[in-house]
N, C-alpha and C positions, 0 to 999 in steps of 0.2 A: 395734142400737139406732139408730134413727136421729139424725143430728143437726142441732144447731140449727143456724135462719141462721148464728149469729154463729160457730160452730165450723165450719160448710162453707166460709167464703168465708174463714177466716183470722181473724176478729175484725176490731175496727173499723180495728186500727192496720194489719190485709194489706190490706182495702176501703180504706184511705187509698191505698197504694200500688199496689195492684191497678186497685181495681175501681173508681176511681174513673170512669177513662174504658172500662170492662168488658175492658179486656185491660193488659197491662205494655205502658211506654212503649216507643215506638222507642227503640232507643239513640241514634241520631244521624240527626233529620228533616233532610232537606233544607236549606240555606241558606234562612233567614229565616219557615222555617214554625214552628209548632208544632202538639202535641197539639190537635185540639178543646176549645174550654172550658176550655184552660187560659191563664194569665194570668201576664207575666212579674213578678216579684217587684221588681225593678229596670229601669229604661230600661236596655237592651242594649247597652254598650259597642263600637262600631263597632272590627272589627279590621285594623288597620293591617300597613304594612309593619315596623314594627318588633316587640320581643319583646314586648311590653304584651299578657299572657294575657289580660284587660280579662274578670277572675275575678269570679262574683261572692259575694253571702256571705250567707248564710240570714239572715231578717228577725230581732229580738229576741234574736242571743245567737250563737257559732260554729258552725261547721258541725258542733264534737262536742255541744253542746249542744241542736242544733236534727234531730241524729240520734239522740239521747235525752234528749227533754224529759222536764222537771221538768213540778211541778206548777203552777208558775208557768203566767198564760195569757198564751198568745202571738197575735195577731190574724192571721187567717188572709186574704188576700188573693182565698180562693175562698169565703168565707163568704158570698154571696148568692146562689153558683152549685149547693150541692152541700150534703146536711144528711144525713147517715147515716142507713139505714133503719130501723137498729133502734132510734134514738134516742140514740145512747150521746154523751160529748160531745165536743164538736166541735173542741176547740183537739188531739184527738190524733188525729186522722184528717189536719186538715188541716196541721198542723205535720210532717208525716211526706210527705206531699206536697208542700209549698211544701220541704224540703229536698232533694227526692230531685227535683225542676226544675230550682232550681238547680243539683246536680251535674249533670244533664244537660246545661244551658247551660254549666258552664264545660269539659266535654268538647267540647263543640260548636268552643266557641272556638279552645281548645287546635290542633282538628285542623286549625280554620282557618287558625290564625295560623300553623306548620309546613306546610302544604299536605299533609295526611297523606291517606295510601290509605285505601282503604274498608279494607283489611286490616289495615292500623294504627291505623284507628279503633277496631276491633272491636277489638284486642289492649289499647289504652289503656282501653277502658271495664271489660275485664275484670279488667285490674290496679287499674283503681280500686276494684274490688266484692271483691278479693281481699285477707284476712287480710295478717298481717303477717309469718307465714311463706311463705305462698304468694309475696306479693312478693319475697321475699329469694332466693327459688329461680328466681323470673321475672327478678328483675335478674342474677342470675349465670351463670342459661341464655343471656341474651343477650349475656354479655360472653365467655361462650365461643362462640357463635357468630360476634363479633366475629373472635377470634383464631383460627377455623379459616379465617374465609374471607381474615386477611390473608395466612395461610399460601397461601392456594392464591393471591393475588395474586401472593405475593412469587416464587414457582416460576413464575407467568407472564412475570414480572419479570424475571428471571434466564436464560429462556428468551431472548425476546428481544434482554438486554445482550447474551449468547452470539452470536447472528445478525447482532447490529450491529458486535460484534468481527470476526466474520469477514468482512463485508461491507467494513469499512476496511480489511483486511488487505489482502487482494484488489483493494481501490480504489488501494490504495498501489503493491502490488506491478506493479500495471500505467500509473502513473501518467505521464504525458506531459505534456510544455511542450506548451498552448497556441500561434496560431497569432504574437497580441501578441508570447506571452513571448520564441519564440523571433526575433521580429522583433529584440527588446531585445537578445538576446544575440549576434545580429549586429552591432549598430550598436558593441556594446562592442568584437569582433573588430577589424570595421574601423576605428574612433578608434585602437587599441592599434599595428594596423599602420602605419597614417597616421604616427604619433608617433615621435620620433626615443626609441627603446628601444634596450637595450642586449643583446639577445640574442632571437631568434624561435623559436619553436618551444614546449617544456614553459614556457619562464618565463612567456609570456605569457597560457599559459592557468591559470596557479597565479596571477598578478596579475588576471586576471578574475575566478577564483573569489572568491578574496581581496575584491574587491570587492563582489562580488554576496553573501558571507557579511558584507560590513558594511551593506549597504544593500539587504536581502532587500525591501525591502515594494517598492522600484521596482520590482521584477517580482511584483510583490503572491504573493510567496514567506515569508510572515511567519514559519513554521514549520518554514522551512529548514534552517539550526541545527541543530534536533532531531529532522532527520527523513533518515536516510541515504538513503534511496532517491531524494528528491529529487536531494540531493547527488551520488552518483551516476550520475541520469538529466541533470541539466545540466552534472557532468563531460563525459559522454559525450560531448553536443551542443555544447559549447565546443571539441573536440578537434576534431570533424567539421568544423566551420565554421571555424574556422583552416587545417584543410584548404584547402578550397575556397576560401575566403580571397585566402588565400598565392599559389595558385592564379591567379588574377583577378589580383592585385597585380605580380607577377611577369609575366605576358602584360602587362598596364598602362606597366612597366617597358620591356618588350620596344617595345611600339607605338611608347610616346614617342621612343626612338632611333628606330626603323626611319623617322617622320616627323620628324625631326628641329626635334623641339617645346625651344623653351625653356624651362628649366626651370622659371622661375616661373610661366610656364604652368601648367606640368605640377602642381606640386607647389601653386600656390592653386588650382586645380581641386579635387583630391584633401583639402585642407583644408576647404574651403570647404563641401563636402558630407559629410564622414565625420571632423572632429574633433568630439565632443561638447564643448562650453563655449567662452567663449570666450577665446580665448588670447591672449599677450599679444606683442606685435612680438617680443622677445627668444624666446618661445617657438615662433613662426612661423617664425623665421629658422634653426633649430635644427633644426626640423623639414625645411624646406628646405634643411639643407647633408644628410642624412639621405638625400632622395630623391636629389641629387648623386650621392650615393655607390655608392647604387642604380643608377644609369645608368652609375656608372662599371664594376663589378662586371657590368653587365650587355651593356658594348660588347662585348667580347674573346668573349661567350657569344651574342650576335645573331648577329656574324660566320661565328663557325663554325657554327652551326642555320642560317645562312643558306646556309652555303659547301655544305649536305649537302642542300639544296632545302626545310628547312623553319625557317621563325625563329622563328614561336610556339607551334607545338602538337608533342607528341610528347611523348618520353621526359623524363626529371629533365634540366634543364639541369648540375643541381649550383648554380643561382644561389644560394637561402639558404645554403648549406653554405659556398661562398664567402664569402657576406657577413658570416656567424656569423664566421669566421676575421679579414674584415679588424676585423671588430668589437671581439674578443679582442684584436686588435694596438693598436689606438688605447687600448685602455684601459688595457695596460701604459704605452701610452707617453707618455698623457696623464692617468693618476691615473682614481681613481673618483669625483671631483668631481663636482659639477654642471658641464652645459654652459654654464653661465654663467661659467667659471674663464676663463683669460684665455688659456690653453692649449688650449682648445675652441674658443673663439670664434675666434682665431687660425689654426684648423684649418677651423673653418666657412668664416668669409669666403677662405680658399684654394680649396679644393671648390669652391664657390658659381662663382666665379670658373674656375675653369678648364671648369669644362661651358658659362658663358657665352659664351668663347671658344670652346668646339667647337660648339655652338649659338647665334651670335646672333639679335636678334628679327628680322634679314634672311631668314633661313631657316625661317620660321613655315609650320609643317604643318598639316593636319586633323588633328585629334583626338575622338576620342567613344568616352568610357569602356565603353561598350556592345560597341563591337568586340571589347574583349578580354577578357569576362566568357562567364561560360559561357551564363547566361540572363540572361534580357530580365525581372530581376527587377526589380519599383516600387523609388521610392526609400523606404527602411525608414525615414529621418527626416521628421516632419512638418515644414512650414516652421515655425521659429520655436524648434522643439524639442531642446531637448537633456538627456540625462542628467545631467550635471555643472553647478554652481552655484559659488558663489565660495569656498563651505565645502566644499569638493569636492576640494580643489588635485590629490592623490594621486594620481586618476580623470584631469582635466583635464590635468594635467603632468606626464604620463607620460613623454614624451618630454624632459623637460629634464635629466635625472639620467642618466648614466653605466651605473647600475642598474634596474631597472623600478622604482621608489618603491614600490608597494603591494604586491609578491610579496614582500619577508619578513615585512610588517604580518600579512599572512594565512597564512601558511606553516602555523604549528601546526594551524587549523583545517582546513585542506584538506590535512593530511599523510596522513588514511586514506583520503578518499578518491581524490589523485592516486596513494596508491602500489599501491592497485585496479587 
């Protein structure tokens, strides 16, 4: 049997949304186009940067109203463009179209104002034409899609942390003072041996450490503290350069007799360039009964390296091991006070005084600290520059204490790694 117009094409209310323009709308035209002969319902709300969907809303009544009209008539905005063929009337063809524009436009919107894919277009126009179970299975599909792929983020995730763990390990374990840092940890060496201390060798470098674990950031070591390997890669290097040090200082010692340099010579020389901070006459003079002492411990040992055809280089003189000794003696026999007791001082200006006599300024030699070093290393301090400041004293006046000042301050901190 064949059928009528009005049953082939759907009735007037599918010819509303059909056949109006002889096929179903695009879903989503182009930016700023539309349908042929169709006509927007509202001035188009321009879409901004912000969330303003800029929605719009079926003429005469809501969007559930205006997706099943009453009998009410509602005025059709295409009423002088379009009159159904078969006659039927006209407020239900065109009401069914003026709503099914508007949902079109504010899909339109939507994708605009999120910047959606063509693929997420097509997915949001579906969900709008889809029941209200469908949606609930649409929205739950996607929030499990959600949670598998953070799953598989989080294993990427984890991957990585994995690589970057190992990657530190390995940066640690091979880790090295820079060319600065270890500039810095000479200059500490050399101020420590300059300075009238009370014993050379392990104290001095458990009073570096000590230092350098209260004031890590000057070697831009923030993480010192907490991090052993540091700890003991700049143990290491504080031993070594003491070494060497000691070394230079000792040959230094040797030169000054062999030219028979006065001592204040010798010893503001040696301050002048390798005390960090600046110290105070009491502490200068201190330090200069120190070197004294040095040249004395070191006549009786010139002599004999001289008397066997060599005075500065060769085998251990034994000079520290001597001086460590007469060190221990003075200290029994003048107390663990400061140099500044009246017992020290008293000791100093004797010292000071008797190498004046074995050297006066009538007998002024050549001198050039480079002689007696091993190389022709730059000076490590810039001009102007020093480690130690006034809040500093511990660092700075090291040598006015009996004891090294800062080697029990630090002792606990560097007890696992000096006993490595």
């Amino acid at each position: 049997m064949p059928m009528s117009a009005s049953e082939g094409t759907g009735g007037p209310a599918r010819q509303g949304a059909i056949g109006v323009y002889g096929q179903r709308f695009t879903p989503f035209p182009p930016p700023g186009e539309r349908p042929s002969g169709a006509r927007r319902s509202t001035p188009s709300t321009p879409v901004s940067g912000s969330l303003s969907l800029g929605l719009s809303q079926p003429a005469g009544g809501s969007r559930a109203t205006s997706r099943h009209p009453s009998n009410q008539s509602i005025a059709s905005p295409y009423a002088d463009e379009y009159t159904p063929p078969d006659g039927s009337p006209l407020f239900a063809a065109s009401s069914i179209e003026h709503a099914f524009a508007v949902a079109l436009e504010n899909l339109v919107n939507i994708g605009n104002t999120f910047h959606l894919s063509n693929e997420s277009r097509k997915l949001l126009s579906d969900f709008q034409r889809a029941d209200a179970e469908t949606r609930s299975l649409m929205l739950f599909g996607l929030q499990l899609a959600g949670i598998e792929q953070f799953g598989r983020v989080e294993k990427k995730l984890s991957a990585v942390q994995t690589s970057i763990t190992r990657v530190e390990k390995n940066t640690r374990a091979a880790w090295k003072l820079n060319d600065a840092q270890m500039k810095v940890v000479k200059r500490l060496v050399w101020h420590w041996l300059t300075s009238a201390i009370a014993q050379y060798g392990k104290p001095v470098t458990t009073s570096i450490m000590a230092w350098i674990a209260k004031h890590p950031e000057r070697l831009q070591l923030e993480d010192y503290k907490d991090d052993t390997i540091k700890q003991q890669t700049v143990y290491g290097f504080v031993n070594s350069s003491q070494n060497s040090i000691k070394s230079n200082v000792r040959k230094m010692v040797f030169l000054s007799v062999e030219n028979k340099l006065p001592v204040s010579r010798f010893s503001g020389g040696l301050q002048d360039k390798h005390l960090e901070g600046r110290a105070t006459e009491a502490e200068r003079r201190a330090n200069l009964a120190q070197h004294a002492l040095m040249r004395k411990i070191a006549l009786p040992l010139y002599k004999k390296k001289k008397a066997n055809g060599n005075a500065t280089k060769g085998a251990d003189t034994g000079f520290w091991g001597a001086l460590n000794t007469e060190l221990k003696r003075l200290k029994k026999l003048h107390g663990n006070g400061e140099r500044k007791s009246d017992a020290w001082i008293e000791w100093a200006n004797k010292i000071i005084t008797e190498d004046e006599e074995r050297y006066p300024d009538s007998m002024v030699g050549i001198f050039d600290e480079g002689d007696a070093t091993d190389d022709d290393e730059e000076d490590l301090r810039p001009p102007g520059s020093f480690l130690f400041d006034e809040t500093d004293q511990e660092g700075a006046n090291a040598g006015t204490s009996s004891e090294t000042t800062s080697a029990s301050a630090g002792a606990t901190e560097v007890a696992a790694v000096t006993a490595a």
